[in-house]
RODO-2510 file (C-alpha; in nm, 4 decimals, decimal comma):
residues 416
     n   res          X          Y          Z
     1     x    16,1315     0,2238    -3,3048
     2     x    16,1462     0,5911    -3,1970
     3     x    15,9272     0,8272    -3,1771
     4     x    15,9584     1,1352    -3,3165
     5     x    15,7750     1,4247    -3,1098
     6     x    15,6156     1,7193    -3,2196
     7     x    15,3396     1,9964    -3,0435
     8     x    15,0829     2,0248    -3,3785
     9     x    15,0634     1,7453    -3,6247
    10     x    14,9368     1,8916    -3,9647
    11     x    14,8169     1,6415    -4,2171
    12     x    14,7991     1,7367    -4,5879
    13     x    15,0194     1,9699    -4,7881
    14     x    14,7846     2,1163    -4,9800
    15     x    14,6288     2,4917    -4,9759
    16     x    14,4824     2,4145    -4,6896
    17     x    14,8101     2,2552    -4,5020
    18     x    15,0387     2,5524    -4,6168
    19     x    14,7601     2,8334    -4,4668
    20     x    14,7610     2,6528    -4,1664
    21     x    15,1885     2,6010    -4,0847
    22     x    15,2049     2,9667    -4,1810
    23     x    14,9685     3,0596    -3,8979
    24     x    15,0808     2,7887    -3,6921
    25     x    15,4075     2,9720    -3,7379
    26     x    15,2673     3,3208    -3,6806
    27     x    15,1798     3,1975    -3,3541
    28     x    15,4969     3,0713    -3,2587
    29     x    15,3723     2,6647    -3,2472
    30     x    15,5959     2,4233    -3,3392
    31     x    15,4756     2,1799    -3,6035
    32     x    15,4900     1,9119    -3,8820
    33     x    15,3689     1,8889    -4,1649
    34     x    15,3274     1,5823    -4,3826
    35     x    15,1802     1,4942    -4,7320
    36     x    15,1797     1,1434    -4,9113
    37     x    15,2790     1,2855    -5,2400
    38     x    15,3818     1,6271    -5,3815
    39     x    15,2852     2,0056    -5,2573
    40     x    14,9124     2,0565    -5,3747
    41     x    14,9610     1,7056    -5,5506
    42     x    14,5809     1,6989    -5,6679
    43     x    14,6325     2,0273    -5,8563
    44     x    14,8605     1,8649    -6,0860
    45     x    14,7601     1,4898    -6,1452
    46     x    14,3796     1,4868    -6,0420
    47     x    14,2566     1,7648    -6,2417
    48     x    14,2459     1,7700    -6,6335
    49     x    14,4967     1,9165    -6,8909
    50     x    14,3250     2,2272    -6,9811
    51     x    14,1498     2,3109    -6,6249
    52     x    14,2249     2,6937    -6,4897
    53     x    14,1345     2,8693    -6,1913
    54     x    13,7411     2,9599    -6,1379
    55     x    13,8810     3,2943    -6,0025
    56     x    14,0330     3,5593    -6,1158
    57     x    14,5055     3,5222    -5,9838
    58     x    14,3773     3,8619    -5,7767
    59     x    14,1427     3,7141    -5,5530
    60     x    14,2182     3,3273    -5,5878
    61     x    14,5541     3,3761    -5,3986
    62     x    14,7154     3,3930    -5,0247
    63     x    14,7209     3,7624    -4,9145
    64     x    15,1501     3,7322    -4,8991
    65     x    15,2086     3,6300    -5,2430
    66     x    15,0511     3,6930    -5,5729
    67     x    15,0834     3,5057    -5,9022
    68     x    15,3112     3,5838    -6,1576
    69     x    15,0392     3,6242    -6,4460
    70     x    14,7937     3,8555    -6,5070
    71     x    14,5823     3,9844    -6,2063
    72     x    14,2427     3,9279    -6,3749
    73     x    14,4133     3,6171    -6,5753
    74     x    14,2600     3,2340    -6,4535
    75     x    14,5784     3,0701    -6,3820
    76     x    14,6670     2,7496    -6,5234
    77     x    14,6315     2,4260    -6,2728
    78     x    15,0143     2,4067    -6,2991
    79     x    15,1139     2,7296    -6,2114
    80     x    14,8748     2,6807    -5,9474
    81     x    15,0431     2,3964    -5,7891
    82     x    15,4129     2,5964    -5,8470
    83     x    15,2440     2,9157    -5,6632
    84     x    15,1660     2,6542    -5,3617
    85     x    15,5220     2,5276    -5,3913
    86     x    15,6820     2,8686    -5,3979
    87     x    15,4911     2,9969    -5,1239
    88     x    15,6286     2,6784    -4,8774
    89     x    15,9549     2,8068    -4,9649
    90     x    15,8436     3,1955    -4,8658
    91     x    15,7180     3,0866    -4,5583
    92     x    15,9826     2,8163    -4,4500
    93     x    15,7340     2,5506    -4,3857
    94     x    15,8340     2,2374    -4,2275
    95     x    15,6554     1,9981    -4,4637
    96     x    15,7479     1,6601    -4,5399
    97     x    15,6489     1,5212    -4,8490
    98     x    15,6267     1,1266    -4,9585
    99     x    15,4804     1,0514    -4,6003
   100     x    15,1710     0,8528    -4,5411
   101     x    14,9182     0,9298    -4,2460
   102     x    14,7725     0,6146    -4,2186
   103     x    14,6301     0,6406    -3,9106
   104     x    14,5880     0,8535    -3,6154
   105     x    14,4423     0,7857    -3,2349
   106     x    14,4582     0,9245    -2,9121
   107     x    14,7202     0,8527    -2,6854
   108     x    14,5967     0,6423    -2,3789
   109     x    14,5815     0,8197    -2,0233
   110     x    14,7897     1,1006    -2,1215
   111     x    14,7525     1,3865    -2,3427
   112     x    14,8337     1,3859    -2,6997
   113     x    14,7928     1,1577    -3,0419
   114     x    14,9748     0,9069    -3,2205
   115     x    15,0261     0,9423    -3,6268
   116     x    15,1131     0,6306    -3,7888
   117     x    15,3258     0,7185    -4,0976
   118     x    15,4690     0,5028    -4,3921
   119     x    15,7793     0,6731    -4,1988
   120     x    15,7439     0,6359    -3,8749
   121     x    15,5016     0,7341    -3,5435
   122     x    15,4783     1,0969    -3,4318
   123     x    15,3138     1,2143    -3,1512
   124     x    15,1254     1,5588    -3,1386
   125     x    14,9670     1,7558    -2,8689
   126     x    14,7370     1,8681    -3,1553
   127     x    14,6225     1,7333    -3,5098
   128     x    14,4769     1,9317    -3,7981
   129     x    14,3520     1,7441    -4,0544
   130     x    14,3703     1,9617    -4,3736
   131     x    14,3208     1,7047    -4,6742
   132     x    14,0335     1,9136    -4,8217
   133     x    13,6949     1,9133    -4,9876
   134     x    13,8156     1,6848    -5,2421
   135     x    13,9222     1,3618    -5,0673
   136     x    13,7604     1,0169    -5,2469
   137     x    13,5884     1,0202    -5,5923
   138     x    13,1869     0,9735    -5,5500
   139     x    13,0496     0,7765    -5,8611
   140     x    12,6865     0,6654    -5,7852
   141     x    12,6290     0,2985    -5,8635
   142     x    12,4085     0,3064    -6,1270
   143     x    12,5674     0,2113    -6,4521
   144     x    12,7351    -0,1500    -6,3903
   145     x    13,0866    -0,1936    -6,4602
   146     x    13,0456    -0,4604    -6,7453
   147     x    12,7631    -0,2592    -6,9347
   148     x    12,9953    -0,1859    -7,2163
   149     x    13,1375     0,1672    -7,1896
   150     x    13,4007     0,3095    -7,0675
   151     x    13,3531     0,5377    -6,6756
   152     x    13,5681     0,7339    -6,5088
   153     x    13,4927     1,0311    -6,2719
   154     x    13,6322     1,3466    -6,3947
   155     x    13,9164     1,3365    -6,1513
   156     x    14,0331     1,0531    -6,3649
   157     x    14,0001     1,2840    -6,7015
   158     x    14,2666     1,4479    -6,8949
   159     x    14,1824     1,5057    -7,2326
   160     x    13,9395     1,4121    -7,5420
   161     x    14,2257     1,1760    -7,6995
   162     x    14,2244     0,9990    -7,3648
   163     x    13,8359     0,8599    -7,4406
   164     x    13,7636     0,5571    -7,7158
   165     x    13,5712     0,6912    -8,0220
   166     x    13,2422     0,7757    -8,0135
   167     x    12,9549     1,0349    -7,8246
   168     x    13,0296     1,1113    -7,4432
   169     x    12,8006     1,1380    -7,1935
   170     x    12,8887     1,3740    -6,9004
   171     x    12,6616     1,3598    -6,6168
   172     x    12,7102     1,6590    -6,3821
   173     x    12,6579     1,9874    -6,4694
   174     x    12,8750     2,1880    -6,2369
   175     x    13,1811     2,3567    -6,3085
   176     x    13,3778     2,0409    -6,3760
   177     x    13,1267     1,9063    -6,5868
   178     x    13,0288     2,1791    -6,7770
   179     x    13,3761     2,2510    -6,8640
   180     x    13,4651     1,8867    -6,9751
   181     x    13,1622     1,9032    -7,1772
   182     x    13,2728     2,1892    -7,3358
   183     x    13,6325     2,1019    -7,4324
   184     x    13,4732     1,7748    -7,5420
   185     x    13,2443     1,8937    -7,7945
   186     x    13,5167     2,1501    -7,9006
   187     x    13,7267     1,8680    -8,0000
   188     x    13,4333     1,7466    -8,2511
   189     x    13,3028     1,4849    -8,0164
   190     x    12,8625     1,4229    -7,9929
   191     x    12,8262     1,5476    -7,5774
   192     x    12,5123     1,4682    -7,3668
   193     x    12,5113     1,6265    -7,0837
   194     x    12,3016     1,5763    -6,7923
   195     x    12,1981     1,8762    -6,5995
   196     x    12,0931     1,9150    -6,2479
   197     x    11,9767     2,1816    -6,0068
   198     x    12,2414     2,4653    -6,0413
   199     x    12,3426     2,7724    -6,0128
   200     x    12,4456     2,9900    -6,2503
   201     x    12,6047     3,2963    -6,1577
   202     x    12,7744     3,5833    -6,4300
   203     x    13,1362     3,5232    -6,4878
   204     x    13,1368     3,9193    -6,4957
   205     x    12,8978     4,1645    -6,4839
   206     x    12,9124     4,5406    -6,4976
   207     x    13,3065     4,5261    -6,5504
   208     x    13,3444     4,3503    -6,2580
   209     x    13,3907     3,9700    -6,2088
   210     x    13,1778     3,7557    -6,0079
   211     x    13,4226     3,6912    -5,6868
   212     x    13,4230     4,0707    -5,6665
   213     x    13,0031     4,0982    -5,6088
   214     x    13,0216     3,7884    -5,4081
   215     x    13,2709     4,0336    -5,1869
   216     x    13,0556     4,3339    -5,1780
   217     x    12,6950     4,1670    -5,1715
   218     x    12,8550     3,9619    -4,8462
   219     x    12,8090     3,6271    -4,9690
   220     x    13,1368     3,4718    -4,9437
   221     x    13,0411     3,5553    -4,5842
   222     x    12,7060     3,3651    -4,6221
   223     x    12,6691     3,1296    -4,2899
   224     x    12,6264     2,7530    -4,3015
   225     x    12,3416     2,6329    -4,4609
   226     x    12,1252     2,3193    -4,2760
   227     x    12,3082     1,9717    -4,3263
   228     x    12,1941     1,8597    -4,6532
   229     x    12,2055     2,1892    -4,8138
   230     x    12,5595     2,2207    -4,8245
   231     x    12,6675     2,1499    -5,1541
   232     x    12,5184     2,3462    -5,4183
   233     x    12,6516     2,2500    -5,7535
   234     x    12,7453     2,6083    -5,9052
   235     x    12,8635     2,6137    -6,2808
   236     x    13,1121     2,8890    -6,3373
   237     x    13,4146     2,9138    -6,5548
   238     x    13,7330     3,0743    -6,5632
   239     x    13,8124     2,8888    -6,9331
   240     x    13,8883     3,1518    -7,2404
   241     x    14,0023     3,4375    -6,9952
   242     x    13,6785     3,3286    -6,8428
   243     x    13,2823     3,3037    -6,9461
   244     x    12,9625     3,2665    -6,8412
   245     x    12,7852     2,9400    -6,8566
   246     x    12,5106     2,9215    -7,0958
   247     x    12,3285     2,5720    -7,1120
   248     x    12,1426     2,7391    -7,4169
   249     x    12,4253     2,8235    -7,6092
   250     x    12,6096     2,5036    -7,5088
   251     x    12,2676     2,3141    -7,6552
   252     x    12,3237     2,5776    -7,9796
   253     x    12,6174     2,4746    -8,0776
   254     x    12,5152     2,0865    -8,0952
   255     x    12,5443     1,9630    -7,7363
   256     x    12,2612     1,7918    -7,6141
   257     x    12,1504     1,8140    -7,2588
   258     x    11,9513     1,5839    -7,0705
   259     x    11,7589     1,5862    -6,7153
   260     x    11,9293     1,4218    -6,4263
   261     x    12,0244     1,0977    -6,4774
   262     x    11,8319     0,8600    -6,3091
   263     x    11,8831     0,4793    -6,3750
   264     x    12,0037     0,2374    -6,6488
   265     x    11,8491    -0,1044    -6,7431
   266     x    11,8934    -0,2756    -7,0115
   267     x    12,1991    -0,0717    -7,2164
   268     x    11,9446     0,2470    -7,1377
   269     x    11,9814     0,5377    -6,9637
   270     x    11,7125     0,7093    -6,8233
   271     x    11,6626     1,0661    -6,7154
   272     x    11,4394     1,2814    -6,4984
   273     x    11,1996     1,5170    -6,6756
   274     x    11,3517     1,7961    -6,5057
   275     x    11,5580     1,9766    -6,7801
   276     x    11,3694     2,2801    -6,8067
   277     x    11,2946     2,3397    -6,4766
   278     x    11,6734     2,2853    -6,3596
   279     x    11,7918     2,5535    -6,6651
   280     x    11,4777     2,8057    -6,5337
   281     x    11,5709     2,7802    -6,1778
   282     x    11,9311     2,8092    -6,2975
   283     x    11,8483     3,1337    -6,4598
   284     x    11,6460     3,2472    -6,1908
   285     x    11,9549     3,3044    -5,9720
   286     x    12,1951     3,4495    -6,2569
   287     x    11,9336     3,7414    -6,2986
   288     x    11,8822     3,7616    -5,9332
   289     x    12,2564     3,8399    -5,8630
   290     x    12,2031     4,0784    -6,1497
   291     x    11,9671     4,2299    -5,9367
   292     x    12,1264     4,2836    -5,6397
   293     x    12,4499     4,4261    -5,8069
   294     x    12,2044     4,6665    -5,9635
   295     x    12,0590     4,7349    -5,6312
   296     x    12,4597     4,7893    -5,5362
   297     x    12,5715     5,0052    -5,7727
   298     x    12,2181     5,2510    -5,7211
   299     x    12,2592     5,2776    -5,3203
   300     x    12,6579     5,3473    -5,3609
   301     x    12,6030     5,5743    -5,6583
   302     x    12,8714     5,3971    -5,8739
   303     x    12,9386     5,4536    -6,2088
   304     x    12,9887     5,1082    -6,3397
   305     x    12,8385     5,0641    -6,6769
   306     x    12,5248     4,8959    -6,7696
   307     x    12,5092     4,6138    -6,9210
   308     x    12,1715     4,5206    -7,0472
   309     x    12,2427     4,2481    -7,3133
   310     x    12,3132     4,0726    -7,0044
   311     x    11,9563     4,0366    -6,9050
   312     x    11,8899     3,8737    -7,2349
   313     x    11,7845     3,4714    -7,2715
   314     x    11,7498     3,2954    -7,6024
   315     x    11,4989     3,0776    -7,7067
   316     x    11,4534     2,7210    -7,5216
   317     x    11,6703     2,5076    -7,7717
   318     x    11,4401     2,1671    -7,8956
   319     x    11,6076     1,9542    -7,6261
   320     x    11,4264     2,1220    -7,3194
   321     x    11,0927     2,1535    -7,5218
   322     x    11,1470     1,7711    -7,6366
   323     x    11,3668     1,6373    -7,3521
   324     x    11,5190     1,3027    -7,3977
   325     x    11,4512     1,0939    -7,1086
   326     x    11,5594     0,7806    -7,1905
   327     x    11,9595     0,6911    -7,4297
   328     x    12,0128     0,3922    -7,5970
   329     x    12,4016     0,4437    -7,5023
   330     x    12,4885     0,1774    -7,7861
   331     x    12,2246     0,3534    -8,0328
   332     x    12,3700     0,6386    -7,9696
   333     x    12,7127     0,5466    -8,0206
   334     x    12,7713     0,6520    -7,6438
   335     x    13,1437     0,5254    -7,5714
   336     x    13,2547     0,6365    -7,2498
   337     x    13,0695     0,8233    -6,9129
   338     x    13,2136     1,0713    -6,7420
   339     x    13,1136     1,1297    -6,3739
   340     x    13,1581     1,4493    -6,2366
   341     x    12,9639     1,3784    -5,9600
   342     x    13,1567     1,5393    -5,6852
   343     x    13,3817     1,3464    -5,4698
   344     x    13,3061     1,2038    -5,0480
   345     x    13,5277     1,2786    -4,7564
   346     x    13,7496     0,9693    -4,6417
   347     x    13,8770     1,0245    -4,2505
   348     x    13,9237     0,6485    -4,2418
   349     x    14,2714     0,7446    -4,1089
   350     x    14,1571     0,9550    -3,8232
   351     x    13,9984     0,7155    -3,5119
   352     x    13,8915     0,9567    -3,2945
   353     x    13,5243     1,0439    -3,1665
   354     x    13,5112     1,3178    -3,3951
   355     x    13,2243     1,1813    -3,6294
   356     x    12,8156     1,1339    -3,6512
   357     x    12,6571     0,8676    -3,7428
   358     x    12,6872     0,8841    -4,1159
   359     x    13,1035     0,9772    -4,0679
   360     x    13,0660     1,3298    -4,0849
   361     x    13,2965     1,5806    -3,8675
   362     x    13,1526     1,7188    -3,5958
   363     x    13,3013     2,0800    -3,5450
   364     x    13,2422     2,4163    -3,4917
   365     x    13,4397     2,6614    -3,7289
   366     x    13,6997     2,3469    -3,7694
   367     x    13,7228     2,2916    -3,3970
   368     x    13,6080     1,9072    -3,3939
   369     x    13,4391     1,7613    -3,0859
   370     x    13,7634     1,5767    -3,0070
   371     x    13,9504     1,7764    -2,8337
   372     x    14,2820     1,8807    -2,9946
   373     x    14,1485     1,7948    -3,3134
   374     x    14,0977     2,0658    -3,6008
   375     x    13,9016     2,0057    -3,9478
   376     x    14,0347     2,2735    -4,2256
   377     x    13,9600     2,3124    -4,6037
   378     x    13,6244     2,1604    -4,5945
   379     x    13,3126     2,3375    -4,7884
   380     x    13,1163     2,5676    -4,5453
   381     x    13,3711     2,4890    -4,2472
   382     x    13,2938     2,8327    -4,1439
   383     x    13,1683     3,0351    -4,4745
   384     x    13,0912     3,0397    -4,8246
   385     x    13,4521     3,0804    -4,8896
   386     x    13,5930     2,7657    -4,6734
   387     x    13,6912     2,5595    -4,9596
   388     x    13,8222     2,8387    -5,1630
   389     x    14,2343     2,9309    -5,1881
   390     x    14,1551     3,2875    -4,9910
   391     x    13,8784     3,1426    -4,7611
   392     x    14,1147     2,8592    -4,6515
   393     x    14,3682     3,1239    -4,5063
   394     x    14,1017     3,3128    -4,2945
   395     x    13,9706     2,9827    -4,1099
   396     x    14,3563     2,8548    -4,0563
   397     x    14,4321     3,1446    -3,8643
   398     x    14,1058     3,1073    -3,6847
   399     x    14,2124     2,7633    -3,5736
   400     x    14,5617     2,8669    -3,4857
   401     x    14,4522     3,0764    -3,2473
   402     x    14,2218     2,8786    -3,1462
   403     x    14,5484     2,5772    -3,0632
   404     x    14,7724     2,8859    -2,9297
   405     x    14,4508     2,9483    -2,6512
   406     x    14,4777     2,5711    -2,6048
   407     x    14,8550     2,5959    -2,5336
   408     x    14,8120     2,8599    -2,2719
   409     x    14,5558     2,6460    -2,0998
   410     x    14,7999     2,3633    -2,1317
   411     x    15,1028     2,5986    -2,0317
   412     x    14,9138     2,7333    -1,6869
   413     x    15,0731     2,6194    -1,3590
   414     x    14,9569     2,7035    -1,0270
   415     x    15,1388     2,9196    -0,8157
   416     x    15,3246     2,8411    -0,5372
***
């Protein structure tokens, strides 16, 4: 069989795959790019029907294209996954799609890698792998398959008249969750939902949306936190021409929230006494970003108005005073669980020494330990911002350069 040849192997045609040919291409590298399904495939059959942006088209966007609705719009996941499509096109990238990676090792005692593809080997001077944050559902094993209900993670969720009958329990309260919960009990359906640490930040505040104060407060710029402390479940929504997220009001209008969820025995879930003091920390960092935009505004003499309802907090509904900690799911006519419990990173395809012990990348800024190999689109890779559509743009031109200073090393012959 032949073997195709090519200087930087790009795997994954998503956001992150797309930011990284058209730097790749800046720079004058050639390079491949190949993705098993569509262009930004998990935008259109992993997310659910209704599911829009976080982030205001504006700021959600590559700098050389902007979306075709509204600036301060949330676009719709579809028109997401056209804007990815459209922007291939704009930027003539040489992406291949229908090809499997399945697996990808050095060369031996020369230079290079070899891809194994569903069509065929390729060889590469350099690989990227740019599959994203959002790789392999995480469910954690603690309701058994044959308890009676119906699970799926909320990548697997599409809409209410996809569920069986009956109450819902949603355990994660982060943007996914929240939302899901929300459309859920919209559609006239009993929702628990179980609520861990958070934060909550203001969809908006001031006339200004929250993507803008993470800008000008520097946090998008916010280094890497310690390992462990990564992933930060924050619970933000872009639904309704966007909102912010209000467990009290969600608990108001007949949802019932719970504590993290803790074990099941028995056909009963059990929860961690820990409502109130997730919502109260939650709350604690809304109001302190409310703080430092005031703070903002008062050292840069702006004249942005004030907006002191948003300082208000209702009452504690009953359900953190009297929290349930432990759900009869059958007694409670609990049908179907819905995990949105984040999802785990699968390089099962990539056998290089580029991994701890517990199968984490090693890299600095998305330049692995392997040599020649590049990480891109994963949370914190180099910022706050990593994972996002604009943040994924910043550290792909990063890493081109950082392949185009390989090439020159590479390139450098001796003279005579």
């Amino acid at each position: 069989m032949s073997v195709e040849r090519i200087e930087a192997l790009v795997v994954g045609g998503g956001q992150a795959g797309l930011a990284m040919s058209e730097h790749l291409g800046k720079c004058g590298v050639p390079h491949l790019v190949l993705e098993r399904d569509r262009i930004a495939e998990r935008w259109r059959s992993q997310r659910w029907d209704s599911l829009v942006a976080n982030g205001p088209a504006w700021h959600d966007r590559f700098p050389g294209m902007e979306f075709s609705c509204d600036p301060d719009a949330f676009a719709p996941k579809e028109e997401i996954a056209d804007y990815f499509v459209a922007y291939a096109e704009k930027i003539g990238a040489p992406i291949r799609c229908g090809v499997e990676v399945t697996s990808v090792g050095r060369l031996p005692g020369r230079p290079g890698f070899r891809a194994e593809t569903s069509h065929g080997p390729v060889e590469a001077d350099f690989v990227v792998a740019a599959t994203g944050p959002f790789q392999k559902p995480a469910i954690p094993p603690i309701v058994p398959a044959d308890a009676g209900v119906m699970q799926i993670h909320s990548a697997d969720y599409r809409n209410p008249a996809q569920l069986p009958d009956g109450a819902v329990l949603v355990v994660g309260a982060g943007s996914s969750g929240t939302q899901i919960a929300d459309e859920l009990l919209r559609a006239g359906r009993q929702v628990y939902l179980s609520v861990g640490p958070h934060d909550r930040p203001p969809r908006s505040y001031r006339g200004r949306d929250n993507v803008w104060w993470l800008g000008v407060l520097g946090k998008w710029d916010a280094a890497t936190p310690p390992a462990g402390a990564e992933h930060v479940t924050i619970a933000v929504s872009g639904c309704r021409g966007g909102e912010t997220i209000d467990f009290r009001r969600l608990a108001g209008q007949g949802m019932r929230l719970v504590g993290l969820t803790a074990s099941f025995a028995g056909g009963t879930m059990r929860f961690a006494p820990d409502l109130a003091d997730n919502i109260a920390r939650g709350d604690a960092n809304y109001l302190s970003v409310l703080d430092e935009a005031d703070a903002y505004v008062a050292r840069n003499g702006l004249d942005l108005p004030e907006e002191p309802e948003a300082r208000v907090v209702g009452p504690d509904p009953d359900c953190m005073t009297n929290p349930i900690l432990e759900l009869n799911l059958a007694q409670a006519g609990v049908s179907s669980i819905i995990w949105a419990t984040g999802f785990a990173q699968d390089f099962g395809w990539l056998k290089v020494g580029a991994f701890d012990e517990h199968g984490r990348p090693k890299h600095q800024r998305g330049v692995s330990s392997e040599p020649g190999v590049y990480f891109l689109g994963l949370p914190w890779l180099s910022r706050r911002g990593s994972s996002f559509i604009w943040g994924v743009w910043h550290d792909a031109k990063y890493i081109a350069d950082q392949i185009s200073i390989q090439r020159g090393y590479r390139a450098y012959r001796p003279s005579a």
